[in-house]
C-alpha positions as CSV (number, residue, x, y, z in Angstrom):
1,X,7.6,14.4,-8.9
2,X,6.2,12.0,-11.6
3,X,2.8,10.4,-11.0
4,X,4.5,6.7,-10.6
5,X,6.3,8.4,-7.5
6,X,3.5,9.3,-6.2
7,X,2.0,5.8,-5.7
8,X,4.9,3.6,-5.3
9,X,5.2,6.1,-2.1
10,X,1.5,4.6,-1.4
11,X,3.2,1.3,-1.4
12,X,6.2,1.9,0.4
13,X,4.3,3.8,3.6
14,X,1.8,0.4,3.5
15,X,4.5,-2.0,3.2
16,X,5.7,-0.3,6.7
17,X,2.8,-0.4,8.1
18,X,2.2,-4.3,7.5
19,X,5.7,-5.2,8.8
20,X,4.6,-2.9,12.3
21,X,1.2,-5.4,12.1
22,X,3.6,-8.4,11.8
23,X,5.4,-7.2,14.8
24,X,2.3,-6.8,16.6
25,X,0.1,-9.4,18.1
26,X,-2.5,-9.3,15.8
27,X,-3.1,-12.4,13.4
28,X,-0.9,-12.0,10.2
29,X,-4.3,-12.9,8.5
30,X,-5.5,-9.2,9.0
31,X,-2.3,-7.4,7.3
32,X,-3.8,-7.0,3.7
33,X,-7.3,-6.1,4.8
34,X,-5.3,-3.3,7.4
35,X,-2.2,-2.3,4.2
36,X,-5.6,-2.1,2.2
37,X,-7.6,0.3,4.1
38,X,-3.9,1.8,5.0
39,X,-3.3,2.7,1.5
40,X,-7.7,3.7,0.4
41,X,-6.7,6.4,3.0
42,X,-3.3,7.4,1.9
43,X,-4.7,7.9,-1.6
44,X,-7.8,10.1,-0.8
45,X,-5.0,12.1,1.1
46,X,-2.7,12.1,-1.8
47,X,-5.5,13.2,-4.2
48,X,-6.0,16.3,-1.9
49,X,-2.6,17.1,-1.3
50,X,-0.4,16.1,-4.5
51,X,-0.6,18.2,-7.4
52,X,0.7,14.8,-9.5
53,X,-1.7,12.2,-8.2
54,X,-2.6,10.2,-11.1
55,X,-6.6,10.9,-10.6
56,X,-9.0,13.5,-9.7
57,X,-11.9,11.7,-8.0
58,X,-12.2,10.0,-4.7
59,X,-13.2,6.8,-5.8
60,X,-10.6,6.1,-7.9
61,X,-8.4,7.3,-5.5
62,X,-9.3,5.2,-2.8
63,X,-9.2,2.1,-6.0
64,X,-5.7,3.3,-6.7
65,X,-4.4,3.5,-2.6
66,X,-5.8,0.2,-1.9
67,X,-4.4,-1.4,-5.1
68,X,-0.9,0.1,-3.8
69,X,-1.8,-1.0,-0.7
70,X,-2.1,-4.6,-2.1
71,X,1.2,-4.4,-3.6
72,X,2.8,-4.1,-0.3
73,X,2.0,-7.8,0.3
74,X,2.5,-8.6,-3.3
75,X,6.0,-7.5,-2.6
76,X,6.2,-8.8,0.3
77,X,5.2,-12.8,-0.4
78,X,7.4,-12.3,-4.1
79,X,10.5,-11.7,-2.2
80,X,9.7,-14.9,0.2
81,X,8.9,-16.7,-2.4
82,X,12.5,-15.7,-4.3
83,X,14.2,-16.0,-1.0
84,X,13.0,-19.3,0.4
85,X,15.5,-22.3,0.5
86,X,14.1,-25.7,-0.7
């Protein structure tokens, strides 16, 4: 599995996990700092457990989970954005 697989699959688990916060009852204020810390964990697991994960040291694999983690919300306000009717 390419490297770019690897993180985009950082994004995609994240991106779930702020639409469950959405759902919840929790403030919608709270889903990048909760997608963050979602995906800072998911990449300190991928580093262990992926032979492709793009680095080989904790810190930046908690920078590059949390950065996916990010894009989750990135994605999320570009396709309201794109999808809202004026």
């Amino acid at each position: 599995m390419p490297e770019f697989a690897t993180v985009a699959g950082i994004t995609v688990i994240c991106y779930l996990v702020g639409m469950i916060v959405k759902a919840s009852p929790l403030d919608d204020k709270f889903i990048p700092i909760i997608v963050g810390i979602c995906g800072g964990a998911l990449g300190v697991v991928g580093m262990n457990t992926m032979s492709t994960f793009p680095v080989d040291n904790i810190i930046d694999a908690i920078a590059v989970g949390i950065a996916s983690g990010l894009a989750a919300t990135g994605i999320n306000q570009i396709y309201k954005q794109l999808t809202k009717a004026e």
